[in-house]
Every structure is written in structure tokens, then in C-alpha cells.
C-alpha positions in Angstrom: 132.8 30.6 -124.5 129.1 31.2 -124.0 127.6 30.6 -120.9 124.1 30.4 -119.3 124.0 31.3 -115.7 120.6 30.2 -113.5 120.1 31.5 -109.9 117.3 32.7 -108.3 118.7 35.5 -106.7 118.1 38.2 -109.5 120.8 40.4 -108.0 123.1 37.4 -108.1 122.2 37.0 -111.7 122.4 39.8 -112.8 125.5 41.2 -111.2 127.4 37.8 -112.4 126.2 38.6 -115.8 127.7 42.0 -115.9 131.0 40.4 -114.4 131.4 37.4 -116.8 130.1 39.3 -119.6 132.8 41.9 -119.2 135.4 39.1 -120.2 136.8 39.8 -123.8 136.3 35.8 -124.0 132.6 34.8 -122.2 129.5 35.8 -123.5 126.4 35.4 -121.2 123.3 33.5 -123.8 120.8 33.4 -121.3 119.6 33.3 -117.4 117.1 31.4 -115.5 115.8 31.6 -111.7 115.8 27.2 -111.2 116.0 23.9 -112.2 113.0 24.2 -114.9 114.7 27.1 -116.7 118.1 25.0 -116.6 117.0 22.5 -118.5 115.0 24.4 -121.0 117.8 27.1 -121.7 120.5 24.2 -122.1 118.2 22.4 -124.6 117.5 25.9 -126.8 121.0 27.3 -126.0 123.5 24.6 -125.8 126.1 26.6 -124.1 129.7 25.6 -123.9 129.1 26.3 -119.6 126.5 25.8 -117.5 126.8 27.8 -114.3 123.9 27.1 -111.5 123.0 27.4 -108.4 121.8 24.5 -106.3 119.3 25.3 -103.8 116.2 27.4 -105.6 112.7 27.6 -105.2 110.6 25.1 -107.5 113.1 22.7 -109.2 116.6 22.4 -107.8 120.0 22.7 -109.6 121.2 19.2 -108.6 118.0 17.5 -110.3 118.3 19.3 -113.4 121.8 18.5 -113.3 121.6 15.5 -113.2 119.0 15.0 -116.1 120.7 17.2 -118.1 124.1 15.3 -117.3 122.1 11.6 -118.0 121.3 12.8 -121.7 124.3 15.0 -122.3 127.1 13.2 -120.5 129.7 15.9 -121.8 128.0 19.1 -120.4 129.9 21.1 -118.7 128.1 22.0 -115.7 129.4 23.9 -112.9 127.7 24.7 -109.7 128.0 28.2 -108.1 126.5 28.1 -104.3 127.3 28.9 -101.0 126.3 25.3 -100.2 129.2 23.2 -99.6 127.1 19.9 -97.6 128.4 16.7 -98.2 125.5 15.2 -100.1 125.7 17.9 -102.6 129.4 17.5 -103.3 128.7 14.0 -103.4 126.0 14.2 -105.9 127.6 16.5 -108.1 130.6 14.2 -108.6 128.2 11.7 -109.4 126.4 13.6 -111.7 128.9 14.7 -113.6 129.8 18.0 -112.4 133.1 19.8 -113.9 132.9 22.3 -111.1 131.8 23.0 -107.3 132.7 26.4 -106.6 131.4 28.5 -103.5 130.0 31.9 -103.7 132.9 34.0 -102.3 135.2 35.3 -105.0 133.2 36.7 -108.0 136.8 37.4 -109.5 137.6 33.6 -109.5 134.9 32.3 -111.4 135.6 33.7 -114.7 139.5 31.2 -114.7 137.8 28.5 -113.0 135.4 28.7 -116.4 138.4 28.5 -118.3 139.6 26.1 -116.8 136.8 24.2 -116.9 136.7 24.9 -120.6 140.1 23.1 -121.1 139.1 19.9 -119.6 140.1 20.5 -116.3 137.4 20.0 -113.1 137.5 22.7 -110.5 136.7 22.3 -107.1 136.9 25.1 -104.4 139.3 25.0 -101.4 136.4 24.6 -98.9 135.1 22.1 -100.9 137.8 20.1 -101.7 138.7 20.2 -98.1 135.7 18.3 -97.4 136.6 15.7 -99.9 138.4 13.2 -97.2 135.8 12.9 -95.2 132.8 12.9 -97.4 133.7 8.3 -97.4 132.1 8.6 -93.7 128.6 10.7 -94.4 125.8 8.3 -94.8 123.7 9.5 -97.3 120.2 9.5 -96.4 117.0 8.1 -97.8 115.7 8.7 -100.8 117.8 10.1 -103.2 119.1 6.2 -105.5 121.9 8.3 -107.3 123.5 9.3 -104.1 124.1 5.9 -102.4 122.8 2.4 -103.2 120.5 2.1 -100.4 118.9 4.7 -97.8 121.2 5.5 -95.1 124.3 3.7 -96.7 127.3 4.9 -95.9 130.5 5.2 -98.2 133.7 3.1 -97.2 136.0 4.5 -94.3 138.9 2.5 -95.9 138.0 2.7 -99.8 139.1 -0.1 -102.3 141.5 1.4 -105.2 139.4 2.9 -107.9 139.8 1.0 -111.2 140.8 4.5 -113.0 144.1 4.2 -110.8 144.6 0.3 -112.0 147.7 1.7 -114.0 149.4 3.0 -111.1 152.3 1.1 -108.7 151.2 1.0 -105.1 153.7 3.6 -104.3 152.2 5.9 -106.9 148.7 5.0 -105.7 149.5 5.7 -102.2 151.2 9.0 -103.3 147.7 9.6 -105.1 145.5 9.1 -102.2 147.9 11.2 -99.6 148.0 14.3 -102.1 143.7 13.6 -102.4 143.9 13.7 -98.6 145.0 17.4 -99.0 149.0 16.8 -97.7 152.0 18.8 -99.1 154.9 16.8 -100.4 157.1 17.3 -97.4 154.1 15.6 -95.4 153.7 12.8 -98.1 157.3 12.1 -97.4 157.1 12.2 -93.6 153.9 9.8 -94.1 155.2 7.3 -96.9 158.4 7.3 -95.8 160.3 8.7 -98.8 162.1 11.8 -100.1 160.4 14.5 -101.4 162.6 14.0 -104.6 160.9 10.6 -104.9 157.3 11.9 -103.6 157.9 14.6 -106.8 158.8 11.8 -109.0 155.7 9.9 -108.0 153.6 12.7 -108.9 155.1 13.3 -112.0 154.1 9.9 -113.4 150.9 9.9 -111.6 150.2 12.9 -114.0 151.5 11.3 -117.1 149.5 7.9 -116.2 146.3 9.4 -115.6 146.3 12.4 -118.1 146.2 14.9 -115.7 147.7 18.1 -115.2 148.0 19.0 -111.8 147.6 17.8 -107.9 143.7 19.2 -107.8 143.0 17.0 -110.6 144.2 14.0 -108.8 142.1 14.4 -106.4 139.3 15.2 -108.0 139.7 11.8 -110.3 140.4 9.8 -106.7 137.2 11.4 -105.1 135.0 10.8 -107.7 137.0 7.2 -108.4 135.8 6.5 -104.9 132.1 7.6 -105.4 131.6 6.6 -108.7 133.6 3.2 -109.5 
């Protein structure tokens, strides 16, 4: 895969480069230092990932994102950052984003780009932690793809997205607990069922919905919730 990495912290850059470029199967087409060089290098590059950070001096990572995500819908653009505030999660997802990964383990980016390479979306476990509770952060002023209206706040009790139309309401339920971040002996405890039948539910779930595993639920419920 080739990949173009912006951050403004040289060393960062740098030093990722090295890493990632070390992989028999990633090669490293360019770098940037912000959102500018983002959008210039994915236009005159066109790599298969585009890792960025979010927060850099000049043009930021979300806003480049974003433009390069309204003319290229099937980028794959992953965020590396050690940012993990709601809003950013929030417009990520609604941008487009295949990843939100925080800058911790330099050995776990290079399989989340893989991953990300075979259609899944990867999501840290800080960050997906702070999926639940992202439907009660009002979103503040000023920034239209992020909520309709300054200071709007996101549902505490969030209708069914449509992308889960397909799905009974036990499934659905099972769907929403497992995006809540409980275990399958917890599901059972909470949905009153066996974990035989919570496994079962999560089977089909993945069938229904294409999916291949429980981050992936989540993910689509998340974004179902922000987007739909």
C-alpha cells in the first residue's frame, strides 16, 4: 500500500516513516507538516492511505479532511493524534474517516493500516470508549458539519439508524449493548438472554450488516447515530 503521512512534528514524521516504511508491504510517497500539504500531496499522489494528524499550525487535519473526503468520498483517511476530544471523533465519523487512532503504539499502526486497507474502520480503545457518551456533548458554534445548529446537542436516547432497518429488535438491541462497549456475558445479564442466544444475535448482526467483527458494529452504530 502507499501511504502519505502529514504531521507537523518533523520527528514524528520522520520516525513514522522509517517505521511504516520498514513494512515489506507499505511504502511511504510523501509527507507534509498540515492541512495545506494534505490536500496538495493527496491530489499529486493519490495514496491508497492517508495518515494525519489533526491539530497543526496553519490548516488543520480535520478541514482538509473533510474537503478531501467531500470530493473523494472513498479516501481512506485515517487520523493519527493524541487528541481524542469528542468533537474531533465526532467530526471524523462525519467526515468520512476509516480510522481514529491515538498516538501511543507506533507498532499498532502499521495492522490498523491493513486493516483499514481491507475495508474495515479502526478506532482505538480510548477512542472508542468515548463513543457512548459522545450523544450528550453539545457541539459548539460554528462548525455546520458537526451539528445542525450551534450548541445542539446529539440525542441522549437515539432513534434506530436506518443502516440497522434490517435487523429484529433483539438483534438491534444486541447491536447497540455491544456499541455501548459490554461483553456478551453483560449483554445477557442486560437483555435478558443466554449468551448462546447473545452469540447467535451477533452472528446475524454480522451477516446482515456485512461486517466482520464487534468493533465494526459499533463503529457503523456510532456513525449511524451521527450521520443518519
Amino acid at each position: 500500500m502507499r501511504i502519505v503521512i502529514v504531521d507537523d512534528d518533523t520527528l514524528i514524521c520522520d520516525s513514522l516513516g522509517i517505521i511504516l516504511g520498514a513494512q515489506p508491504d507499505i511504502e511511504v510517497s510523501g509527507s507534509g507538516r498540515d492541512g495545506n500539504d494534505a490536500v496538495r500531496l493527496y491530489r499529486e499522489l493519490s495514496p491508497d492511505v492517508l495518515l494525519l494528524d489533526i491539530q497543526m499550525p496553519g490548516r488543520d487535519g480535520l478541514s482538509a479532511a473533510e474537503e478531501i473526503l467531500a470530493s473523494t468520498p472513498d479516501a481512506r483517511v485515517v487520523f493519527l493524534t493524541t487528541f481524542s476530544d469528542d468533537e474531533y471523533i465526532v467530526r471524523a465519523l462525519r467526515a468520512g474517516a476509516r480510522g481514529y487512532l491515538i498516538k501511543q503504539d507506533a507498532a499498532a499502526i502499521a495492522p490498523a493500516l491493513r486493516a483499514v486497507m481491507r475495508g474495515q474502520s479502526v478506532l482505538e480503545g480510548e477512542v472508542l470508549e468515548r463513543l457512548p457518551f459522545i450523544g450528550a456533548v453539545p457541539i459548539e458554534g460554528g462548525n455546520a458539519r458537526a451539528a445542525a445548529a450551534p450548541g445542539a446537542t446529539l440525542p441522549l436516547t437515539p432513534a434506530r439508524p436506518k443502516s440497522f432497518a434490517m435487523l429484529t429488535e433483539r438483534e438491534y438491541e444486541v447491536a447497540r449493548l455491544v456499541a455501548e462497549g459490554l461483553d456478551n456475558k453483560e449483554i445477557a445479564a442486560t437483555a435478558y438472554m443466554g449468551e448462546g442466544t447473545v452469540r447467535n444475535h451477533i452472528s446475524s448482526i454480522l451477516a446482515k450488516l456485512h461486517l466482520k467483527n464487534r468493533t465494526q458494529i459499533a463503529v457503523a452504530y456510532w456513525r449511524g447515530q451521527l450521520l443518519e
